[in-house]
PAFITI-78876 format. One record per residue (C-alpha): x, y, z; residue in three letters. Coordinates in steps of 0.1 Angstrom, whole numbers, padded with zeros to 4 digits, always signed. Layout:
<logus>
XYZAla;...
</logus>
This chain:
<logus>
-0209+0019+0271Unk;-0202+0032+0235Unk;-0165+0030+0225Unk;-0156+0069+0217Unk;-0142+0065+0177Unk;-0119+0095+0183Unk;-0103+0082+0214Unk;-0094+0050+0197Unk;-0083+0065+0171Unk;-0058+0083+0188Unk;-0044+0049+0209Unk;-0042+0032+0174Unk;-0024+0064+0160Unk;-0002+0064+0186Unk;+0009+0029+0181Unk;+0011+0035+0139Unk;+0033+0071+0147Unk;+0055+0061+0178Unk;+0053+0026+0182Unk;+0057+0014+0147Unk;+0026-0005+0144Unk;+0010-0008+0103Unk;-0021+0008+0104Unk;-0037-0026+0092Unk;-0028-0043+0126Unk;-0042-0011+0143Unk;-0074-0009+0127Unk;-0082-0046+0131Unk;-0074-0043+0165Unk;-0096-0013+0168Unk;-0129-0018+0150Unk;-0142-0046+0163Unk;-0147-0023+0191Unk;-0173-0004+0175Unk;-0206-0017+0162Unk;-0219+0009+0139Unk;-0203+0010+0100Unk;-0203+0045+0103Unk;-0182+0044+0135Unk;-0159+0024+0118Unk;-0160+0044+0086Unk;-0148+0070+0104Unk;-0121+0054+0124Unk;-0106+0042+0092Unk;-0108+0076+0077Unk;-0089+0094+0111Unk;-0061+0069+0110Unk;-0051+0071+0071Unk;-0053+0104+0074Unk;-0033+0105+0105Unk;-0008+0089+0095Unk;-0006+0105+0062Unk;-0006+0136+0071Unk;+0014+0132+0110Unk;+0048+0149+0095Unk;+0029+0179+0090Unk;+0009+0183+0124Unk;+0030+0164+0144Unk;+0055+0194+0135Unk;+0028+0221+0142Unk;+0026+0209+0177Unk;+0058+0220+0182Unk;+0044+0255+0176Unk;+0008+0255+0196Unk;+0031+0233+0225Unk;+0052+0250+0252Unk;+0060+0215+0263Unk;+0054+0181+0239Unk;+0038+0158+0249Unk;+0045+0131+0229Unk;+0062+0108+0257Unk;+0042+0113+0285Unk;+0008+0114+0269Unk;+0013+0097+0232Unk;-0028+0094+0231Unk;-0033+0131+0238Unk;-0003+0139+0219Unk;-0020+0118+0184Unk;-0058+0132+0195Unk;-0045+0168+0189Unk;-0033+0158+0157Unk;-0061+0138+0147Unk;-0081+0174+0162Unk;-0058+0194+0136Unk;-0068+0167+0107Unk;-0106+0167+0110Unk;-0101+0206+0110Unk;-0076+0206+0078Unk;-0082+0173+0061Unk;-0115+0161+0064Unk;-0130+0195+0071Unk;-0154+0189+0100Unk;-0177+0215+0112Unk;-0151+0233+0135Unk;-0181+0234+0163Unk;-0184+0194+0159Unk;-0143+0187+0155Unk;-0133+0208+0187Unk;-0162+0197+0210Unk;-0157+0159+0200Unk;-0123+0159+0199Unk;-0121+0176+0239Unk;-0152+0150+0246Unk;-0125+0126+0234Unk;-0095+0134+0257Unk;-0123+0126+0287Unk;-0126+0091+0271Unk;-0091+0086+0272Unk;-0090+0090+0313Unk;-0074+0119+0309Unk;-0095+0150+0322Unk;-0074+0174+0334Unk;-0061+0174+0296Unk;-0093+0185+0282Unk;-0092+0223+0286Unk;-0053+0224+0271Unk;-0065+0202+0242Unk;-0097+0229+0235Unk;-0072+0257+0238Unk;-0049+0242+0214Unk;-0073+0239+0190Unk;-0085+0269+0195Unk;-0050+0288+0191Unk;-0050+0271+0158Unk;-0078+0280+0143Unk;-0069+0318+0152Unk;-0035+0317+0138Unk;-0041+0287+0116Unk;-0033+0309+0086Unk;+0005+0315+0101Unk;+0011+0283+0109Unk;+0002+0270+0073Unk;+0027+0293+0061Unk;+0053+0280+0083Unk;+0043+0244+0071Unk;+0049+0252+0037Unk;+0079+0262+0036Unk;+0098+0227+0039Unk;+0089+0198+0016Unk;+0087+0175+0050Unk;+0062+0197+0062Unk;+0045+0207+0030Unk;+0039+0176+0018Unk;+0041+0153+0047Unk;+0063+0134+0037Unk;+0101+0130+0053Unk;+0125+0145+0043Unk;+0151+0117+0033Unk;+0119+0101+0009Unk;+0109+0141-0005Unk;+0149+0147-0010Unk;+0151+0110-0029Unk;+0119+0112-0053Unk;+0133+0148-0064Unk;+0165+0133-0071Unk;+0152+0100-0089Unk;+0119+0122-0105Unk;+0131+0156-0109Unk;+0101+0165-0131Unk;+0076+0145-0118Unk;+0086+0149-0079Unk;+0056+0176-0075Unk;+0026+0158-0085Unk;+0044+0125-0072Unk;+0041+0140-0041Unk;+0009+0159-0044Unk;-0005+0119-0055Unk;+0005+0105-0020Unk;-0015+0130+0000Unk;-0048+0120-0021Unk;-0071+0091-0011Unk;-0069+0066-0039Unk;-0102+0047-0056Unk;-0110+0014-0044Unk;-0100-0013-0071Unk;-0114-0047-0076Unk;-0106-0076-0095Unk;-0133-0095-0108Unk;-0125-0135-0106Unk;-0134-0146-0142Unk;-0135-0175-0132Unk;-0163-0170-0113Unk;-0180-0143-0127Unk;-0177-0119-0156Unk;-0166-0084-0151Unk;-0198-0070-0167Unk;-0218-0092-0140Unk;-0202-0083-0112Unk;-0206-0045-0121Unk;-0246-0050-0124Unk;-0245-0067-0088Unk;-0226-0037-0077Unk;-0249-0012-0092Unk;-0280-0032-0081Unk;-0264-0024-0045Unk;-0262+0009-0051Unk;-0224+0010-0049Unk;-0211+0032-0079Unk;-0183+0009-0098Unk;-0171+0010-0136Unk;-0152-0009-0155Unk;-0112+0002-0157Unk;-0104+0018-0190Unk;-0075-0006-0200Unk;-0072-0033-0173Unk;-0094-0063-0185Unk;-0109-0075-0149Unk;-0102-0038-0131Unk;-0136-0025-0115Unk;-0132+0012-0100Unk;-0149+0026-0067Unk;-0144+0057-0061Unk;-0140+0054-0023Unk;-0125+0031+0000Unk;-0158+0007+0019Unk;-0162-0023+0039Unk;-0156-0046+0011Unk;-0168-0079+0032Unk;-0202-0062+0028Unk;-0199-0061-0012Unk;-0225-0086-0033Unk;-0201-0114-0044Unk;-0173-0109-0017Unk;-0178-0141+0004Unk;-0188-0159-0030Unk;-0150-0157-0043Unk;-0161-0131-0072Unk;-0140-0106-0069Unk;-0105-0093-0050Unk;-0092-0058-0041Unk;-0061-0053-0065Unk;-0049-0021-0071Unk;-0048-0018-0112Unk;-0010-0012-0108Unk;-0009-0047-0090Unk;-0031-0063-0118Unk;-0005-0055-0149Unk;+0017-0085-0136Unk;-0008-0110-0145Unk;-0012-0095-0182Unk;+0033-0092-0188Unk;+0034-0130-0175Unk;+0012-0143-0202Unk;+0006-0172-0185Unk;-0008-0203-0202Unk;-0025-0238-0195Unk;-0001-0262-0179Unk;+0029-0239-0174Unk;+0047-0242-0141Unk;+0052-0212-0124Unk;+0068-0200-0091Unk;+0057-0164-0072Unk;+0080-0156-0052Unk;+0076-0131-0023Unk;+0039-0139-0033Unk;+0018-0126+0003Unk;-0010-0120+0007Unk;-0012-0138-0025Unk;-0033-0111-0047Unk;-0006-0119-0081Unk;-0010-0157-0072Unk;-0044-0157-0071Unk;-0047-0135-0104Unk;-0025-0157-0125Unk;-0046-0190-0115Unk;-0080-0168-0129Unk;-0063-0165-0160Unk;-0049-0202-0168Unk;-0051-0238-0158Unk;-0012-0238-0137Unk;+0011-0255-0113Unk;+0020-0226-0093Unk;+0038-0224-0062Unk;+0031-0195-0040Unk;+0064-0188-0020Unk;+0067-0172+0008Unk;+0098-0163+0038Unk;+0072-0157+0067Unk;+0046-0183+0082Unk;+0020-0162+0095Unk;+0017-0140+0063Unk;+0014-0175+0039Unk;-0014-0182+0059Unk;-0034-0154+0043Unk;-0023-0168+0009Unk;-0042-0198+0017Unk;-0070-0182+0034Unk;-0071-0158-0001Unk;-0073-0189-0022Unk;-0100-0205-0004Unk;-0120-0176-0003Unk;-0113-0172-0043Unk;-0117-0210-0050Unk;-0083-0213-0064Unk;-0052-0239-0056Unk;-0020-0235-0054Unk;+0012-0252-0033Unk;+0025-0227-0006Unk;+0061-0233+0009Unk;+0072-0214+0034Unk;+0111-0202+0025Unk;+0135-0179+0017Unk;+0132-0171-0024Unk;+0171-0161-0018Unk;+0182-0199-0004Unk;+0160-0223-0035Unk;+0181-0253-0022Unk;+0162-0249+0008Unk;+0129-0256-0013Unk;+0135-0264-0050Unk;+0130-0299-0063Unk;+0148-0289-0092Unk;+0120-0289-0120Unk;+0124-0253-0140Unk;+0098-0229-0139Unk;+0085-0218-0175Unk;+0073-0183-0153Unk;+0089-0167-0124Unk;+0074-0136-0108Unk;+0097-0119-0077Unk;+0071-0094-0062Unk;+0103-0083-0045Unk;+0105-0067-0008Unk;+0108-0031-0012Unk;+0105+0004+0003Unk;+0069+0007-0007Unk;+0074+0040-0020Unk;+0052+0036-0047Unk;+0022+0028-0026Unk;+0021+0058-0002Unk;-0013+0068-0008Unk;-0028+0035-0003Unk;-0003+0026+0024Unk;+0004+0064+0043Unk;+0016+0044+0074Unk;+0049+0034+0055Unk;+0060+0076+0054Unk;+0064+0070+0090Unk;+0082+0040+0093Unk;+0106+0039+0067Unk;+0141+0051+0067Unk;+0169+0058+0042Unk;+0191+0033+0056Unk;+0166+0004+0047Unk;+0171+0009+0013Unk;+0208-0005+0010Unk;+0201-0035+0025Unk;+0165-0036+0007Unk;+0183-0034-0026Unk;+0211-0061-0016Unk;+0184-0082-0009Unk;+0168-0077-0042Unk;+0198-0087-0062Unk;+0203-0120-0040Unk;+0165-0134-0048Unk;+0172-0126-0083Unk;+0206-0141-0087Unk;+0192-0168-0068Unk;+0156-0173-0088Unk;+0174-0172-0119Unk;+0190-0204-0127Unk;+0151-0220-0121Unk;+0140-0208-0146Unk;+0135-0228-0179Unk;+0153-0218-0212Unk;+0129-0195-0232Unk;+0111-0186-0198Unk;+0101-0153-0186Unk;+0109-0138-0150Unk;+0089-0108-0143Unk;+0103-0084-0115Unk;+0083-0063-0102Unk;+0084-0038-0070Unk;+0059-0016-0052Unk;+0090+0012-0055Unk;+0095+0043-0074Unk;+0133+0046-0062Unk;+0156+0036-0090Unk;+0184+0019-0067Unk;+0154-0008-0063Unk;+0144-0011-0096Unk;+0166-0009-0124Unk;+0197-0002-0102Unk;+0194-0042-0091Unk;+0183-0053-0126Unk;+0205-0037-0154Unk;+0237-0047-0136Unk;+0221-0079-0134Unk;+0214-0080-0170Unk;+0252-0067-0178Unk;+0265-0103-0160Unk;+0241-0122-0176Unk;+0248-0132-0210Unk;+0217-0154-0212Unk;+0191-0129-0202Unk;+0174-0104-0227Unk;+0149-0074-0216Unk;+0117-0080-0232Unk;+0107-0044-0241Unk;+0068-0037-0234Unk;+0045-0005-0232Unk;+0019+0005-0205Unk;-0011+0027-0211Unk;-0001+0048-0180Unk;+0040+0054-0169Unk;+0066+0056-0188Unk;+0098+0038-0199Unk;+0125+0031-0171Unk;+0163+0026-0182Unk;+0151-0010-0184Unk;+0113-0020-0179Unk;+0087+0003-0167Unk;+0077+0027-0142Unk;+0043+0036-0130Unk;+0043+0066-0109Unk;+0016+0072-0081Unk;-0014+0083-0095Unk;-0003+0079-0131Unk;-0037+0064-0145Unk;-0049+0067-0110Unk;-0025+0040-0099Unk;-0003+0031-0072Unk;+0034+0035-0080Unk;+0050+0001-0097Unk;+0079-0006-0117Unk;+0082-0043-0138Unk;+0114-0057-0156Unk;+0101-0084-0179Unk;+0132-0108-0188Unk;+0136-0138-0210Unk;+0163-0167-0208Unk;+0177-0175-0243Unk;+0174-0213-0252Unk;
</logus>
């Protein structure tokens, strides 16, 4: 029997909105249950957008709702949001959205749901234009987003926070990397074109390639050849601030799922060591590298604790890809809006300054550290590295320029959708000889 994409969509919703799961472990878990691409196109396109937009029709529930039912019936409770997205967000033929979505609750096992989730849907699209209004009038609702995160990027981005926030809410391009070591950049476009995919090359990134839509990128020419990697262009600026060069020995910390790693071994001939705290996740470094025909020496470990790992041979490059909030990556990540809170950041941020106080001393006189976070919050960015900077007499900020962003109090900040990029911010620092 065929697997109904909308009622699986609403169990894996359910387990990205009130169990916590990422919605990459949900829709791995989930596809495999559906043969056709198209199927699973659409699956993938019901959960980013569910969980993208969930603070907005999760709260209009609570209006069409006389009791929630978010505890008893989570499924149910994530279909009729899902119902309210293919209505809003993905603009379904109403007919098609409310008759598939009631089809779904039947697929679910629950039945005697079905004619409350039709009349649901129904109320909405009579009163929809009330409801929206109701929306609109808190940022959490407005722009899905909570409302410790909306309050935060207004406070740190008082002139940006709008189209900040307007960015997350948009489905970004899909962005490739093309493995020159492989292939050239140019090539790798033809063999997309010749596939009818439509790809260009990025304006100012040298091995960027730009799809306009998110696909099944195992089914791209060149994929299981090694040729390319999906990289956000945000995520491929590290690899040009390093400068890395033949023989240098250089250490990634923090480096899962290994797409920086992998980058800096296309541009140069290098001993690099991938580190990384958690096991499971340095096993897609290696499967990464394989797949890219690249080496590299992974070592599980905590980048704060070197003692645990260091030989005690300098690094000439150091790159922390440090954990953080990844507020910058909303768009391309929606699932974080949901799990995040404002009490991570504090300990985010005190873990920050320990992996660079501890990476420091490793690195080589005249060496370069790059720090880079997926974050637009400045308490993660240069709140950990200008007091850094201030206690170390040795280090020096290595001013730089970006075609997209703008400068930070120290380093750079790319803002989501800035160039069409994901939020980023680097700190490039040198160690005086």
């Amino acid at each position: 029997m065929k697997a109904d994409t909308r009622a699986l969509a609403a169990k894996a919703l359910a387990d990205i909105a009130l169990r916590g799961a990422s919605l990459r472990e949900a829709m791995e878990r989930h596809a495999s249950k559906l043969g056709d691409p198209r199927d699973r196109a659409l699956l993938m396109a019901l959960l980013s957008d569910g969980a993208r937009w969930w603070p907005r029709f999760d709260a209009a529930l609570d209006r069409l709702l006389e009791r929630p039912l978010r505890r008893k019936e989570p499924a149910v409770h994530a279909l009729l949001v899902l119902g309210l997205v293919q209505l809003e967000v993905l603009e379904l033929a109403d007919y098609a959205a409310v008759a598939a979505t009631v089809e779904a609750t039947r697929a679910l096992q629950r039945p005697q749901l079905a004619g409350l989730v039709n009349a649901v849907l129904r109320r909405w699209q009579r009163e929809r234009v009330t409801h929206l209004a109701v929306l609109d009038t808190q940022p959490e609702t407005r722009h899905a987003h909570p409302r410790w995160l909306a309050e935060a990027i207004t406070r740190d981005w008082p002139a940006q926070a709008e189209a900040v926030l307007a960015a997350n809410n948009r489905e970004p391009p899909l962005m490739l990397r093309a493995n020159r070591r492989r292939t050239t950049r140019e090539a790798l476009i033809e063999r997309l074109h010749a596939d009818g995919q439509t790809a260009e090359a990025h304006a100012w990134l040298a091995d960027a390639i730009v799809l306009p839509h998110s696909t099944d990128v195992t089914r791209l020419p060149g994929f299981a050849e090694g040729l390319f990697a999906v990289q956000d262009g945000a995520a491929q600026v590290a690899a040009d601030l390093a400068e890395v060069h033949d023989g240098q020995r250089v250490l990634d910390a923090c480096a899962a799922p290994g797409g920086k790693a992998c980058h800096l071994l296309e541009r140069a001939d290098l001993a690099l060591t991938a580190l990384e705290f958690d096991a499971p996740r340095a096993e897609r470094i290696r499967q990464n590298l394989m797949r890219l025909r690249l080496d590299a020496k992974i070592v599980v470990g905590d980048a704060g604790a070197p003692e645990g790992w260091w030989k005690g041979q300098p690094f000439e490059r150091i790159l922390i890809d440090a954990p953080c909030s990844a507020s910058g990556v909303l768009r391309r990540r929606p699932d974080v809006r949901l799990h995040r809170r404002a009490d991570d950041i504090p300990a985010l941020v005190a873990q920050q300054r320990r992996i660079l106080a501890a990476l420091w001393p490793l690195l080589a006189p005249g060496g370069r550290l790059l720090y880079v976070t997926c974050s637009l919050l400045r308490a993660e960015n240069e709140g950990v590295v200008a007091p850094f900077l201030a206690t170390h007499a040795e280090a020096q900020a290595v001013p730089f320029t970006l075609p997209a962003g703008q400068p930070a109090a120290v380093g750079w900040q790319i803002l989501p959708g800035e160039g069409d990029l994901d939020g980023m911010y680097y700190a490039l620092l040198q160690k005086r000889g």
